[in-house]
N, C-alpha and C positions, 0 to 999 in steps of 0.2 A: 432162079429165084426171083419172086417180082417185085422185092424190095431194089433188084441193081438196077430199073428203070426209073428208081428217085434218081441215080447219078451216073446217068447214060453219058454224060456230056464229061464228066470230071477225067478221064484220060485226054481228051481236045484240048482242057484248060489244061493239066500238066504237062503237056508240048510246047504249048502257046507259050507256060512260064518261063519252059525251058531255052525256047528262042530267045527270048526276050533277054533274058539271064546272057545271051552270048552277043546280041549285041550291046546290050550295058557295056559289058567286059571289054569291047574293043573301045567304046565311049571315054573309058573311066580310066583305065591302065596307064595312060602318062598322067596322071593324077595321083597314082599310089594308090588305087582303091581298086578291089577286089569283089567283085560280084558271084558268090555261091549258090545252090539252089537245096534245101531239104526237102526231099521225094519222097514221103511217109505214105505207111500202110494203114489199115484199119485202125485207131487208135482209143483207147477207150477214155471216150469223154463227154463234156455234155453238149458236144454236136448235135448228137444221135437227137433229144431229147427236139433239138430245133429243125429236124428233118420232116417232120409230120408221118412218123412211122409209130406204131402202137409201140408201148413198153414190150408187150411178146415179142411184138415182130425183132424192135433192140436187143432184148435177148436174143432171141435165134441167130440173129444175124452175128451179135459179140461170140454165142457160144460155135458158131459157125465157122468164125475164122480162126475162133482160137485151138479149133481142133485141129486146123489145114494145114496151120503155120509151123514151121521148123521147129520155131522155138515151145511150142505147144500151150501160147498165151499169145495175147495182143498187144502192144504198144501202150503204154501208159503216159499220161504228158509231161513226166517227170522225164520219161527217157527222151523225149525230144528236144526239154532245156539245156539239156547237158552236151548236145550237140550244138544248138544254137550259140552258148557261153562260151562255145571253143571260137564259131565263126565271129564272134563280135569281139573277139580277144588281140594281142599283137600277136598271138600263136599261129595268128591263120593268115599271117601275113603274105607269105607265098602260095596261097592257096588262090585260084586266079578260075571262076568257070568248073568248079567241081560240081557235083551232084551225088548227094549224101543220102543212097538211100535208106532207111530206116524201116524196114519191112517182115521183122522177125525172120530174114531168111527166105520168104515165099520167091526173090527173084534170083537166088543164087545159081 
C-alpha cells in the first residue's frame, strides 16, 4: 500500500524507544523509578489528519486495519489512557522495562 511509505522509518523509532527505555531502567532503578514503554498499533485519531494523507486514503487505510485486526476494530485513544493511568499509578510500581503492547491482537 503507498500510504506505508509516510512511515517507513516508524519501526526504527519504536527500537530506538525501546533501547532507550532499558537504558533509563538501569539509570533510574536505585531511585525507585520505573521506565515502561506503550507499543501501540494503528489507533484511531487525529494523527491521521496531520500525516498529509487524503481523507480516502484515512479511510482506507482505518478501514484496512480494522478488517486485519483480531479484534475486528482499531484502537481508540480512550484505550490507550487506561493503560497509561495504570503506568503513572503506585500499581505499576513493580513494573521495571515492560513493553505494553496495545495492538488489537495483530502480534499475538
Amino acid at each position: 500500500m503507498s500510504y506505508m511509505r509516510k512511515f517507513e522509518t516508524h519501526p526504527q523509532v519504536k527500537q530506538l524507544l525501546e533501547s532507550i527505555v532499558k537504558v533509563l531502567n538501569l539509570e533510574v532503578v536505585s531511585k525507585g523509578i520505573g521506565v515502561n514503554i506503550i507499543s501501540k498499533g494503528v489507533i484511531d485519531s487525529s494523527i491521521q489528519q496531520k500525516s498529509g494523507m487524503s481523507d480516502d486514503e484515512i479511510h482506507n487505510v482505518l478501514a484496512h486495519f480494522s478488517s486485519t485486526y483480531p479484534i475486528n476494530r482499531i484502537a481508540k485513544p480512550k484505550n490507550i489512557t487506561s493503560i497509561s493511568e495504570l503506568l503513572f499509578s503506585h500499581n505499576s510500581l513493580v513494573l521495571r522495562n515492560e513493553k505494553i503492547i496495545i495492538d488489537g491482537g495483530t502480534t499475538m
